[in-house]
C-alpha positions as CSV (number, residue, x, y, z in Angstrom):
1,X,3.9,-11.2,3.0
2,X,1.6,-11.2,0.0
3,X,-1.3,-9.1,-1.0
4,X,-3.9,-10.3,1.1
5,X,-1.8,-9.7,4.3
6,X,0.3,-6.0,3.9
7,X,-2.1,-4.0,4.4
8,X,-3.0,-5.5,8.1
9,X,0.2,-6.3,8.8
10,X,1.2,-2.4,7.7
11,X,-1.6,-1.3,10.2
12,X,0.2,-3.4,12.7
13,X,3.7,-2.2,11.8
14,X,2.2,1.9,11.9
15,X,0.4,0.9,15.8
16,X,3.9,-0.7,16.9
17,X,6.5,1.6,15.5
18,X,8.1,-1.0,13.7
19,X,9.7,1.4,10.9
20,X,11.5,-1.0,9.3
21,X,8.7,-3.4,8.9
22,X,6.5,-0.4,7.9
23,X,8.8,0.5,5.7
24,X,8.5,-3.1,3.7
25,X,5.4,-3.2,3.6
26,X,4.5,0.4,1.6
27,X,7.6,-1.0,-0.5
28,X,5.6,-3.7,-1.2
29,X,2.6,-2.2,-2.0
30,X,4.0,0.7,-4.0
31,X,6.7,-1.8,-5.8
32,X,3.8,-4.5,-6.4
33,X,1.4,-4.9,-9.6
34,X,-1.8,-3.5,-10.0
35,X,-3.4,-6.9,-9.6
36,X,-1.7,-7.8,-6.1
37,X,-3.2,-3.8,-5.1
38,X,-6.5,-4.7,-6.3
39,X,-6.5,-7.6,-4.0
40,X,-4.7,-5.8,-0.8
41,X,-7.7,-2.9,-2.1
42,X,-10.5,-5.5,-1.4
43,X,-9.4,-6.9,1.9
44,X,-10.2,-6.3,5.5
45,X,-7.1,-5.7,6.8
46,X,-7.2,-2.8,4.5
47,X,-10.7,-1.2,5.7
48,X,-8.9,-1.4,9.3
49,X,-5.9,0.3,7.7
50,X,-7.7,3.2,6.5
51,X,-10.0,3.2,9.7
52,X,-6.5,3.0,12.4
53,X,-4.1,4.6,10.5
54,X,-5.1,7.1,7.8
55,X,-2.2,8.9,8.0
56,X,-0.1,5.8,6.6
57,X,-2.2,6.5,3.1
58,X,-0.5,9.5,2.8
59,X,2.8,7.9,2.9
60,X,1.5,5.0,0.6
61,X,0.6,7.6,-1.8
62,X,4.1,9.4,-2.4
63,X,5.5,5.9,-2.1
64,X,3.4,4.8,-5.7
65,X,3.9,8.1,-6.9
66,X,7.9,7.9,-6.9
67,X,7.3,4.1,-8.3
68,X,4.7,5.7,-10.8
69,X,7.1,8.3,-12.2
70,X,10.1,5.7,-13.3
71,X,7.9,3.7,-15.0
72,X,6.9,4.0,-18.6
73,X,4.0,5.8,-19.5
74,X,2.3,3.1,-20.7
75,X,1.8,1.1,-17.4
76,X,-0.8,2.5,-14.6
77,X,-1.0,2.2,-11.1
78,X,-3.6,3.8,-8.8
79,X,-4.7,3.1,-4.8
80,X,-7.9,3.5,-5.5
81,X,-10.8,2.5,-7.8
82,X,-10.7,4.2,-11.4
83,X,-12.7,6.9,-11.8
């Protein structure tokens, strides 16, 4: 799995029920740099994502925000474009 293929392969996991693989794959987005989730941010397989299974950007969300809140200060992470 690598940037370019969680987010389809999240959508997949969420249309399945494959929990555990569902589970990896917010891990590994939440977990991940900001540079691998600008790249998953600018795929296709995220655009599907978002179209199929909205609900799983919820999840995504409280995933980075726990991730967010034990790291320092200093270091940012976001889902989305800066505003």
């Amino acid at each position: 799995m690598d940037a370019g293929t969680v987010a389809s392969t999240l959508a997949l996991a969420e249309q399945h029920g494959c929990s555990r693989l569902k589970a990896k794959c917010i891990e590994f987005i939440a977990g991940g740099s900001q540079e691998n989730l600008d790249a998953m941010l600018a795929t296709e397989g995220y655009k599907h994502l978002v179209a199929s299974s909205p609900s799983v950007l919820a999840e995504l969300l409280k995933a980075a925000h726990g991730k967010k809140r034990s790291r320092s200060p200093d270091d940012e992470y976001s889902l989305g474009p800066q505003i």
